[in-house]
C-alpha positions as CSV (number, residue, x, y, z in Angstrom):
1,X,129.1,34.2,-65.1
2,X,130.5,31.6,-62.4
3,X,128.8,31.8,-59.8
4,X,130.9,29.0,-57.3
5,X,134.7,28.1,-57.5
6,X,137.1,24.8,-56.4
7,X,136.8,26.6,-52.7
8,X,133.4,26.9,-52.5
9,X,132.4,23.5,-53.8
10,X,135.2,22.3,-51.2
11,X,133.4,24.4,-48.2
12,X,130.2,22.8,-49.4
13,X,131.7,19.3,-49.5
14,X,132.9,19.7,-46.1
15,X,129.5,20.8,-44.6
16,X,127.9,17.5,-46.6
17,X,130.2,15.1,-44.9
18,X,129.7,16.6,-41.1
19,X,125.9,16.1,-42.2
20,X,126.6,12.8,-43.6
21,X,128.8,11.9,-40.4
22,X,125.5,12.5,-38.0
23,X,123.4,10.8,-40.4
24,X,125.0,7.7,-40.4
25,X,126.0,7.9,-36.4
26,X,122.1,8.5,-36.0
27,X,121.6,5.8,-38.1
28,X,123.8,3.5,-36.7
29,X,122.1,4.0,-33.1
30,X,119.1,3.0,-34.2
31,X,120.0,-0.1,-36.0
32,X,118.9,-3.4,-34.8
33,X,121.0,-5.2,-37.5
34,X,124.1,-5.8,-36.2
35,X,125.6,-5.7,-40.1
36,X,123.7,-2.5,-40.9
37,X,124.5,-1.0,-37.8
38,X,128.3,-1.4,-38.8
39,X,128.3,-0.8,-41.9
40,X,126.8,2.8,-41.0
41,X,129.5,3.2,-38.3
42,X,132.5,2.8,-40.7
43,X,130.5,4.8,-43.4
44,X,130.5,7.7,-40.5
45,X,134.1,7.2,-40.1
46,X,134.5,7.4,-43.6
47,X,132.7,10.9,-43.8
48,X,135.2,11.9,-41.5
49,X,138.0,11.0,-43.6
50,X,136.2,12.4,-46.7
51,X,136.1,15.8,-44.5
52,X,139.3,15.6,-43.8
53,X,140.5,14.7,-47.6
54,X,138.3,17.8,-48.3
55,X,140.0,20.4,-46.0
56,X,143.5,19.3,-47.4
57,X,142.2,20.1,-50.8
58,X,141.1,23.1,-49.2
59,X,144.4,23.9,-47.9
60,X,146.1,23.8,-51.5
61,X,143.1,26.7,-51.9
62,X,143.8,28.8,-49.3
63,X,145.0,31.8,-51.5
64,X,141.0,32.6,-52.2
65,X,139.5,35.6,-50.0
66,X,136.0,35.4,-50.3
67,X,134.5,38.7,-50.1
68,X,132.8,39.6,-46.6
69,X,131.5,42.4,-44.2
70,X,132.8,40.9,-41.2
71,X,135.0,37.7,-40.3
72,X,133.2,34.8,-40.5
73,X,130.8,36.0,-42.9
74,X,131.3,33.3,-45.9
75,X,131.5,30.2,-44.2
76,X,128.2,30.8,-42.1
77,X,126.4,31.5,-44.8
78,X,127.7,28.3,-47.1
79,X,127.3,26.6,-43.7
80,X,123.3,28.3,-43.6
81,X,122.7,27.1,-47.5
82,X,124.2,23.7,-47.2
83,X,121.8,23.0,-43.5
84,X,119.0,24.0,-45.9
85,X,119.8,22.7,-49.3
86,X,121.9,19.5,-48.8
87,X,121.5,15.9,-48.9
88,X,121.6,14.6,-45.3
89,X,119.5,17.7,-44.4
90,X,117.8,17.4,-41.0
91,X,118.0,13.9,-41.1
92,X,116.0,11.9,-38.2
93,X,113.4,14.5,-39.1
94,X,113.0,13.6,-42.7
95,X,109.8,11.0,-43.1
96,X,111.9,8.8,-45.1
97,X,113.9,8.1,-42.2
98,X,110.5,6.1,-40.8
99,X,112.0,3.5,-43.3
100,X,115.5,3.6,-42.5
101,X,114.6,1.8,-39.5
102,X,115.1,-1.5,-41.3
103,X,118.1,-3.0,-42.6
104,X,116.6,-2.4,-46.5
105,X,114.9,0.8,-45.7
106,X,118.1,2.0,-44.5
107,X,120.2,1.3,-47.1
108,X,117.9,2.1,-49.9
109,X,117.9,5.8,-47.6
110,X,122.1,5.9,-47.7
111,X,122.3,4.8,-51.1
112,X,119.8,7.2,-52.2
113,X,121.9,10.3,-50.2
114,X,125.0,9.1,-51.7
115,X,123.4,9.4,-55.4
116,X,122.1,12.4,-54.8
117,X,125.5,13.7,-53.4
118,X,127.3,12.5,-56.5
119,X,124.5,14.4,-58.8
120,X,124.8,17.6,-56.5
121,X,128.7,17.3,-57.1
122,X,128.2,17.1,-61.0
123,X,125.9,19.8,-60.9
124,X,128.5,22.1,-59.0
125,X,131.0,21.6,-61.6
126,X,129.2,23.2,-63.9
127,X,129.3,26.4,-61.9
128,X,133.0,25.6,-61.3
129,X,134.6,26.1,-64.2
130,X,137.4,24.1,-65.9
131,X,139.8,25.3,-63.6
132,X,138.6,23.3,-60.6
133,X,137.0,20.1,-62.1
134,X,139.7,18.0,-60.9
135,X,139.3,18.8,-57.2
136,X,135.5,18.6,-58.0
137,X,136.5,15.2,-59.7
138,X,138.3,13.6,-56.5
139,X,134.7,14.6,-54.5
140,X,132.7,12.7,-56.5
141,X,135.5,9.9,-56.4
142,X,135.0,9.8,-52.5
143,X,131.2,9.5,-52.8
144,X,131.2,6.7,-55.7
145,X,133.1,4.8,-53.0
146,X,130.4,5.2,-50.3
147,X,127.7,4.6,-53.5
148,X,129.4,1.4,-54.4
149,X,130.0,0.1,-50.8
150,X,125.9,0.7,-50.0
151,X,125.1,-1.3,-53.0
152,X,127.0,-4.0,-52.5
153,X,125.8,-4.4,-48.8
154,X,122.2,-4.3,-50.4
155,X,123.0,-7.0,-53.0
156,X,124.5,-9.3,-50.1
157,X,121.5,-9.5,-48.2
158,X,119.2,-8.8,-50.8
């Protein structure tokens, strides 16, 4: 039995990039490296993008009606399971971010978010079904890029 489609890995990809957006704005604020601290300002604009890649692909999805008791009722609760599940999940409280503080801490912190975000999106497939791979496909795309980008930062300062 499948328990997710295309739409609600899209809804949940959505919520990880507003959560990933924050994360890397916090970030950025606290960063007293100057590369770093841009680096995580583009990446935040990035997550933007990503969200709004992810709404478009949302839009070609629009013919689902998730079932609900009152209006609204879906999307707070992916909204309430992403908050509580996901991988930028309450991040300045985290005690990894005591780390991120540093240039290396906090890259090691994005890079490990980003992996875990590309895992998470593999996972989902699974649920998805054949039918929606490729969308699921193009979201872990978009992640690889911010994966690749983190690393290479790492290795030119390393």
């Amino acid at each position: 039995m499948r328990v997710f489609n295309g739409y609600d890995v899209l809804q949940f990809a959505i919520r990880v990039e507003e959560n990933g957006e924050a994360f890397y704005r916090e970030t950025a604020s606290m960063m007293v490296d100057n590369d770093v601290r841009d680096l995580f300002t583009r990446l935040a604009g990035e997550e933007i993008n990503h969200k709004k890649t992810f709404e478009g692909m949302l839009a070609q999805l629009r013919d689902y009606q998730p079932p609900e008791t009152y209006d609204g009722e879906y999307l707070m609760y992916l909204k309430s399971y992403i908050d509580g599940k996901a991988i930028f999940k309450d991040h300045p409280k985290i005690p990894e971010m005591a780390k991120a503080r540093d240039r290396e801490g906090a890259l090691d912190f994005a890079i490990q978010r980003e992996a875990d975000s590309i895992l998470y999106y593999e996972e989902m497939k699974k649920f998805a079904g054949e039918k929606h791979a490729s969308v699921i496909d193009r979201i872990i795309a978009e992640e690889r890029n911010h994966f690749v980008t983190l690393v290479a930062a790492k290795a030119n300062r390393a």
